[in-house]
C-alpha positions in Angstrom: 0.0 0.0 0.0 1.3 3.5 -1.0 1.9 6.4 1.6 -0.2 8.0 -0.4 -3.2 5.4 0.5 -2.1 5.1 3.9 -2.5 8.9 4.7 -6.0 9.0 2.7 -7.2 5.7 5.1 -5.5 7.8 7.7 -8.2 7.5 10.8 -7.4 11.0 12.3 -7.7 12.5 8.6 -10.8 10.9 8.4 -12.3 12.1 11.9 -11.3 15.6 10.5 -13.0 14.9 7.2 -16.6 14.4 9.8 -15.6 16.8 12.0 -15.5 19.5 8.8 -18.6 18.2 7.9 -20.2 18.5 11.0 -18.8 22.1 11.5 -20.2 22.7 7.9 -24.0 21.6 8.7 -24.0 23.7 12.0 -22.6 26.8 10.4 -25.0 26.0 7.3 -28.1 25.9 9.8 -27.0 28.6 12.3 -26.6 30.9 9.3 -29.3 29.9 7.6 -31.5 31.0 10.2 -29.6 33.7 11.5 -30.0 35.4 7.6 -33.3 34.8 7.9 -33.6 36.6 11.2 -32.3 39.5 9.9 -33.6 39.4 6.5 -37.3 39.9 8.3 -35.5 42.7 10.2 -34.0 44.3 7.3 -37.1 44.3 5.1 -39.5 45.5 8.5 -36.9 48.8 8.3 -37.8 50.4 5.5 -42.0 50.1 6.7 -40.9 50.9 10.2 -39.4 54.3 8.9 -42.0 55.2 6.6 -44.7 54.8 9.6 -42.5 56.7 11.8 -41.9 59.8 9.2 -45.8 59.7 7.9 -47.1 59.8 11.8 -44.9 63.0 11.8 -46.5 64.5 8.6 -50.0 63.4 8.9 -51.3 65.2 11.4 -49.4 68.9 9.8 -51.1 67.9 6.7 -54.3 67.4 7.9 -54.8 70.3 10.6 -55.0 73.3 7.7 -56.3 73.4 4.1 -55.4 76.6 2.8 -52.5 77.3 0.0 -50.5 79.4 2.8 -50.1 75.9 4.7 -49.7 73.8 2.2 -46.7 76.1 0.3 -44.9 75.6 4.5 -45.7 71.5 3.9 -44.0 71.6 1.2 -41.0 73.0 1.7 -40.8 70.6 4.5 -41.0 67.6 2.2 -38.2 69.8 0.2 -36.0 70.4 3.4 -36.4 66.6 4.3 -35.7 65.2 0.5 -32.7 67.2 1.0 -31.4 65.7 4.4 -32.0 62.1 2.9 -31.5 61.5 -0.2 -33.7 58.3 0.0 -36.6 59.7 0.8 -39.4 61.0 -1.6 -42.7 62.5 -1.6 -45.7 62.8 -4.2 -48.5 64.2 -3.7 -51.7 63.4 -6.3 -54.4 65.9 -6.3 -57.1 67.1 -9.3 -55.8 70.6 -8.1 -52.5 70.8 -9.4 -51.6 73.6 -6.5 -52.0 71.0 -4.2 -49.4 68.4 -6.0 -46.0 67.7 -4.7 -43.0 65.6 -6.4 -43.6 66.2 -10.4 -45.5 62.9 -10.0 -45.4 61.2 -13.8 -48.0 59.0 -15.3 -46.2 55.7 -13.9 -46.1 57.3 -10.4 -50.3 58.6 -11.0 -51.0 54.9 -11.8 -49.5 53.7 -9.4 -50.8 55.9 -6.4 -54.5 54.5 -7.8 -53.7 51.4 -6.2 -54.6 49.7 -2.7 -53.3 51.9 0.5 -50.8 50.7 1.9 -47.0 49.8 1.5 -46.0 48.5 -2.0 -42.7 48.3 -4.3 -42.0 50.5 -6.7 -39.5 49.8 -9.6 -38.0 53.2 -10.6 -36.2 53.8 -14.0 -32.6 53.6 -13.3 -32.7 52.2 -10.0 -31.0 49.4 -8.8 -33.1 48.2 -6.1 -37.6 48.9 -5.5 -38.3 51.6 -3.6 -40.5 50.9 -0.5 -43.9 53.6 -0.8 -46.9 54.4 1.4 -49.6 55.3 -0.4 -52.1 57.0 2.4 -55.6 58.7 1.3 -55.5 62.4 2.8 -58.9 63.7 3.3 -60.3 67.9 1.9 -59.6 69.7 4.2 -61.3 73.6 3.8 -59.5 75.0 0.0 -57.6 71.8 -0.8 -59.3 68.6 -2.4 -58.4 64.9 -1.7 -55.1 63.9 -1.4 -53.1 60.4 -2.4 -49.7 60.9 -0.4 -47.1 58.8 -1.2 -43.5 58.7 0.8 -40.9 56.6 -0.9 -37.8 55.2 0.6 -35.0 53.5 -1.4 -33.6 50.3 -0.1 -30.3 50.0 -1.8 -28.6 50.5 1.4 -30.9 47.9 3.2 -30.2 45.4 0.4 -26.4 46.3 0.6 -26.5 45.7 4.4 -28.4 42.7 3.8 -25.8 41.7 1.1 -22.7 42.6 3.3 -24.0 40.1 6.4 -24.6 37.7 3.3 -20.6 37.7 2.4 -19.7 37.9 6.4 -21.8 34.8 7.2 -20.4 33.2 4.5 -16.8 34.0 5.4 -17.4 33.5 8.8 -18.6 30.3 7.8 -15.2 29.6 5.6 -13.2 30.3 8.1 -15.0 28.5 11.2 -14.8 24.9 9.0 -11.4 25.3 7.9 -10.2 26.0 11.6 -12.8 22.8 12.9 -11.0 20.8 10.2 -7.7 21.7 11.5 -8.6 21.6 15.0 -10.4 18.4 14.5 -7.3 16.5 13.0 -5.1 18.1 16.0 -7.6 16.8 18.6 -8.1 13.1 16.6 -3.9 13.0 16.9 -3.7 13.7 19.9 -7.0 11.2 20.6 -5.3 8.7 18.3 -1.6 9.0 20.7 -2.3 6.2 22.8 -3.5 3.7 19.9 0.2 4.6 18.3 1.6 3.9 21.3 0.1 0.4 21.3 0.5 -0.4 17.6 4.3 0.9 18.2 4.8 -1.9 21.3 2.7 -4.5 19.0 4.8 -4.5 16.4 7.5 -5.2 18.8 6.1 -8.9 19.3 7.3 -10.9 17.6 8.7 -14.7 17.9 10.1 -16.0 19.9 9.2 -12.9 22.4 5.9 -13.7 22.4 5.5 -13.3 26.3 5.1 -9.6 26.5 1.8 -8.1 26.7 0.5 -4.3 25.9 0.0 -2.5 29.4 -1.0 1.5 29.1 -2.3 2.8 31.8 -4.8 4.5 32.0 -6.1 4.1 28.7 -10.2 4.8 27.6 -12.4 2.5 27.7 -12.5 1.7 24.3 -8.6 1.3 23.6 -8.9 -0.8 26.8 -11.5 -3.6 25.4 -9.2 -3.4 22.3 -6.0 -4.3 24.4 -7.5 -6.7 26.7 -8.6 -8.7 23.7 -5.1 -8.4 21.6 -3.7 -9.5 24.9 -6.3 -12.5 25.0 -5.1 -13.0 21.1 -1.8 -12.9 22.2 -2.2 -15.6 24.9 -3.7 -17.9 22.3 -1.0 -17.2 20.0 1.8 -18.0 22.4 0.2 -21.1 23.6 -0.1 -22.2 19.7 3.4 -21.2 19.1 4.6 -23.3 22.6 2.3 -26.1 20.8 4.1 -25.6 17.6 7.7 -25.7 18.7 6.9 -28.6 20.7 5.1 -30.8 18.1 8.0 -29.9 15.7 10.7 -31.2 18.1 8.5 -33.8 18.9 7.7 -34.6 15.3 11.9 -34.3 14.1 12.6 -37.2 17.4 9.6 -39.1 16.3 10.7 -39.4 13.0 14.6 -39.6 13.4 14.1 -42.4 15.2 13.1 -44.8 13.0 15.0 -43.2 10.0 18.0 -43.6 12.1 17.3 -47.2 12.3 16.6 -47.6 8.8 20.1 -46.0 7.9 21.7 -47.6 10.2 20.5 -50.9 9.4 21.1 -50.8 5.5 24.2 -49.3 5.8 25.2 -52.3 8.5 23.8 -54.6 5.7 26.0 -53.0 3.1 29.5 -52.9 4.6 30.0 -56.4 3.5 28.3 -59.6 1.3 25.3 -60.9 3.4 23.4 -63.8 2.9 19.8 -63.8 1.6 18.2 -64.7 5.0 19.9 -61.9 6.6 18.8 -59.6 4.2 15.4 -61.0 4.4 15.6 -59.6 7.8 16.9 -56.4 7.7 14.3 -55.9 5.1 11.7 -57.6 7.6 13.1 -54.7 10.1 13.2 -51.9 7.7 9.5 -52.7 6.6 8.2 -51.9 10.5 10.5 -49.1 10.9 8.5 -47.9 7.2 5.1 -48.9 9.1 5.8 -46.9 11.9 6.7 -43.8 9.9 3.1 -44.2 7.7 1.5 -44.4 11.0 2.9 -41.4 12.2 2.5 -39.6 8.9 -1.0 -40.2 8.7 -2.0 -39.6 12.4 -0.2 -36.6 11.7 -1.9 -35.5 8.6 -5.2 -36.4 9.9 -4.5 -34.1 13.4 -3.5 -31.4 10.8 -7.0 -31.6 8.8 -8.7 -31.9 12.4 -6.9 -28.5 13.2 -8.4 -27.1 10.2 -11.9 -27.2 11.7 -12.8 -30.6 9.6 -16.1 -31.8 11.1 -17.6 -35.0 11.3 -20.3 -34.9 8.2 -21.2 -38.5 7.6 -23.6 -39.0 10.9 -25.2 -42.1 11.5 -27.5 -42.8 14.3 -25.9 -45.9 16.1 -26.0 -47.5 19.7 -22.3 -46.7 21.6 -22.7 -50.7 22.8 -22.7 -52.0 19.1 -19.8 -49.5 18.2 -18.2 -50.8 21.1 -18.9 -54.7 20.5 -16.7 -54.4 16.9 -13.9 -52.5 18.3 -13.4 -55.5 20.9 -13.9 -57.7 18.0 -11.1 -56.1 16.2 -8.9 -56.0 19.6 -9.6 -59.8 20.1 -6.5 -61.0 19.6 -4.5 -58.4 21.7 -7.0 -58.5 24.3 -6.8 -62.2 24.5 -2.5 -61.8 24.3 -2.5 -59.3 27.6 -4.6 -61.5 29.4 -7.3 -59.3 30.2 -11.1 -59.2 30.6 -13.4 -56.1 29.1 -16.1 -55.6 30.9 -19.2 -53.6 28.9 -22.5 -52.0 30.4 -24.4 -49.4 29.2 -25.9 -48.1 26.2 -26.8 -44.8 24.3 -28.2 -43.4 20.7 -25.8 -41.0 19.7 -25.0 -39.6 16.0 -21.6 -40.6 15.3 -19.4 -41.0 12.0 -18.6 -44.7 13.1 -15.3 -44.6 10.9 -13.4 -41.9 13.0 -15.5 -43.5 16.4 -14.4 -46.7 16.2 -10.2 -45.3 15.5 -10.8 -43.5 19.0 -12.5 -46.4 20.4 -9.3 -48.3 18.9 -6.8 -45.5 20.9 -8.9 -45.7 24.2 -8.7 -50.1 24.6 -5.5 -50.1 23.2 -4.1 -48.1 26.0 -6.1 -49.5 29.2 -5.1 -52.8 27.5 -1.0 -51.5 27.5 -1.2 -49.9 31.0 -3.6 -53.3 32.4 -1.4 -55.8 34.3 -3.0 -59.8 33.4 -5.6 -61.2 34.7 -7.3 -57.4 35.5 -10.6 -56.2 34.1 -11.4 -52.9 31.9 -14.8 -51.9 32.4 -16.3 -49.4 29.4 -19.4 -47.6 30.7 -21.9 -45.8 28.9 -24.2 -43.3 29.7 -26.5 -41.2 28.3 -27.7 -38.5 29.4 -29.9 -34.7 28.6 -27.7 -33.0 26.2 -24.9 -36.0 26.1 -23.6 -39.2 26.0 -20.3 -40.5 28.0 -17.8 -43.3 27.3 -16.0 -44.4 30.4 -12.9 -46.7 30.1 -11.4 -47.8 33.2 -8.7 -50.1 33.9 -6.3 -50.5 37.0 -3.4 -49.2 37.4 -0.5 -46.9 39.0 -2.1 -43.2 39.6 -1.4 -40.8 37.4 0.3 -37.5 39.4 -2.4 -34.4 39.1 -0.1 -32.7 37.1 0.1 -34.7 33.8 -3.4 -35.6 33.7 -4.6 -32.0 32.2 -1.9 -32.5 29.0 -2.6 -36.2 28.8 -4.2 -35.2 25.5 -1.3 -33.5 24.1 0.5 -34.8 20.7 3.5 -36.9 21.6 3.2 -36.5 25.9 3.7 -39.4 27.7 4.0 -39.6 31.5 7.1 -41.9 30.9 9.6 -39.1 30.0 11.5 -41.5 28.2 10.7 -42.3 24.6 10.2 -45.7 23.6 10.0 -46.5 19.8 7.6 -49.1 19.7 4.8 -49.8 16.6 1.8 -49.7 19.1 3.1 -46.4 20.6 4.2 -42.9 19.3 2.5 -40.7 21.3 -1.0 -39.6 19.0 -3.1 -42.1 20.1 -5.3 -39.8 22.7 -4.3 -36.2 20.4 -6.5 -38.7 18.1 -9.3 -39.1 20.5 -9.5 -35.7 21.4 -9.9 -34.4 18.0 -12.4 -37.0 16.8 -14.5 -35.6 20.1 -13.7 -32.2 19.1 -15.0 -33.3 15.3 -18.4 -34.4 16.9 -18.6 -31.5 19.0 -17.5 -33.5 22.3 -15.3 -33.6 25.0 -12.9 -36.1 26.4 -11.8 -36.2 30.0 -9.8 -38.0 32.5 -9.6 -38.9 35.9 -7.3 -40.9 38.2 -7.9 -42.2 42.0 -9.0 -45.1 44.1 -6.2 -47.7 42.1 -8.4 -46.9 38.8 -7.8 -44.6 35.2 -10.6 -43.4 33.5 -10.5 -42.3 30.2 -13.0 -41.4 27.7 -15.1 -38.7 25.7 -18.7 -36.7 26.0 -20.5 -37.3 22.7 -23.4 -34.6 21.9 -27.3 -36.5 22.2 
């Protein structure tokens, strides 16, 4: 992966990415409806000030009638056109003494329509102006009057414009300096996961033993450590398993190839005869055996690691499955001189193939470990949820702590290694994962001059 696609999936740049987004959607609506606040302001100005200046004149206006007053009213209108230059008046009269303003035929038309406050577009103009048209009463020499005051809204519309461009610059400016701030805050958030990817990356075999300890660290980083931690403790115990089922796989099989070199090249320093080589052959050939054996209990452990499950389920009775195992071990059974006692029965779905193998491991080694002239007893019960197989012969206790890694590939109690055909160690590995493949148990227990063996089978 490029730097370049390393910063884009970068988690900080991406919480600044949201955070400018978020900062853009409040400014958006804060402005939005601030504009609009103001925007009813601005346009209730121009109406507030034409009230205001026509409560003023109205009542001057109305008081007298005669041309003496109304030449003074009209050099007030003059005097206050002059002041503000955005203020107009117009008065409409069918006198033409009692007119103000020069009004034209757009402005006559338009003061014969509803009282009130309207827009008026004037040639040249930019923006409308804002006009009260008000109906004055006669009043002793002068006739009806439509008054009109005008007020030009350019400057409100500029000021209107001018918070426009400030909100929106405001607005600029506030989600570039969230964005920024954002990614500052999300680095300095992000500190302690750098920390722990920095001391993870420092794992590595065979240091597998350390562990990731930051303290204090929140809550979330903290589930997130205690489970790479747990990770970590399954990964070292695989690795442990690992190195130990290598160095117990290269003795396993040196063994016998040692034999088998040793013995040919005994057999070829000088001219043998045939019966001699007849046995060396006879030897090699169980050396070979042993090696398959261990090669496919190996290979078959591997595929049980795997997850392989057991898919051809037959419904079968335990007793029957039991019944042809002891068939099989007749003739061993009969050459240690032992009895095999059976009781018990139960309905279990099993893949009778892989069954009758761990069957197979369990006899075979209460029959080694069985002095002559003892009993086995195999009991079976079912139960709820699930069905047990017991095999028990007598025998030396076995010390509490071997019994939990009795199950373990290539452990034997007997630290020494004996290299016989009936024994290299997988037998109960093989037990353990044909209960694991039926989604069982086994267990063990030792006490009161007794072993017990044997495996939890789902019902």
């Amino acid at each position: 992966m490029s730097k370049q696609t390393t910063r884009l999936n970068s988690i900080a740049l991406r919480l600044s990415v949201l955070f400018t987004l978020v900062a853009l959607l409040v400014f958006v609506l804060i402005g939005g409806a601030l504009y609009q606040q103001v925007d009813k302001g601005i346009n209730l100005l121009p109406e507030a000030e034409l009230d205001a200046r026509f409560s003023v004149l109205e009542s001057s206006i109305n008081r007298f009638g005669t041309p003496e007053h109304w030449a003074k009213i009209t050099s007030k209108f003059t005097l206050l056109s002059e002041e503000d230059k955005r203020i107009r008046f117009w008065a409409i009269s069918s006198d033409p003494h009692y007119e103000y303003g020069a009004p034209d035929a757009q402005i006559r038309e338009f003061a014969q329509g509803p009282l009130g406050v309207r827009d008026l577009k004037m040639p040249g103009e930019a923006y409308p102006f804002k006009v009260l048209i008000s109906q004055i009463p006669a009043k002793e020499q002068r006739p009806p009057l439509r008054f009109l005051i005008g007020i030009d809204t350019e400057t409100f519309r500029q000021t209107q414009h001018h918070l426009l461009m400030a909100l929106i610059s405001l607005a600029i400016i506030g989600v570039l300096l969230a964005s920024a701030l954002g990614y500052w805050v999300a680095r300095i958030g992000l500190r302690p996961l750098v920390t722990l990817s920095e001391k993870a990356q420092k794992l590595e075999p065979p240091r597998l033993s350390g562990r990731l300890h930051l303290s204090p660290l929140p809550p979330e980083l903290d589930h997130l450590v205690n489970g790479f931690n747990s990770t970590l403790d399954r990964v070292e115990q695989a690795y442990t398993r690992l190195e130990s089922f290598n160095a117990d796989v290269a003795h396993e099989l040196r063994s016998p190839l040692t034999n088998l070199i040793g013995q040919t090249q005994v057999a070829l320093t000088r001219g043998r005869s045939a019966e001699h080589y007849f046995e060396v052959l006879q030897s090699n050939l169980e050396e070979l055996e042993r090696l398959r054996s261990i090669i496919n209990d190996m290979l078959f452990l591997a595929s049980a690691d795997q997850g392989s499950k057991a898919s051809k389920l037959t419904r079968a009775s335990l007793a029957d499955e039991v019944a042809t195992t002891l068939d099989y071990l007749e003739f061993i059974i009969e050459d240690a001189q032992v009895t095999v006692q059976v009781s018990g029965d139960a309905l279990v779905n099993i893949e009778k193939a892989h069954l009758r193998r761990a069957l197979i491991n369990l006899l075979n080694n209460a029959v080694q470990h069985t002095e002559p002239g003892q009993q086995i007893d195999v009991q079976i019960e079912q139960g709820e949820h699930q069905a047990s197989i017991r095999i028990s012969n007598p025998g030396e206790p076995i010390a509490d702590e071997h019994l939990p890694r009795l199950f373990e590939r290539f452990y034997r109690v007997d630290a020494s290694r004996h290299n016989s055909v009936a024994n290299h160690g997988l037998g109960l590995a093989i037990v353990k994962a044909i209960a694991q493949m039926h989604g069982g148990e086994v267990f063990v227990h030792s006490g009161d001059g007794h072993n017990t063996f044997g495996l939890y089978l789902p019902v």
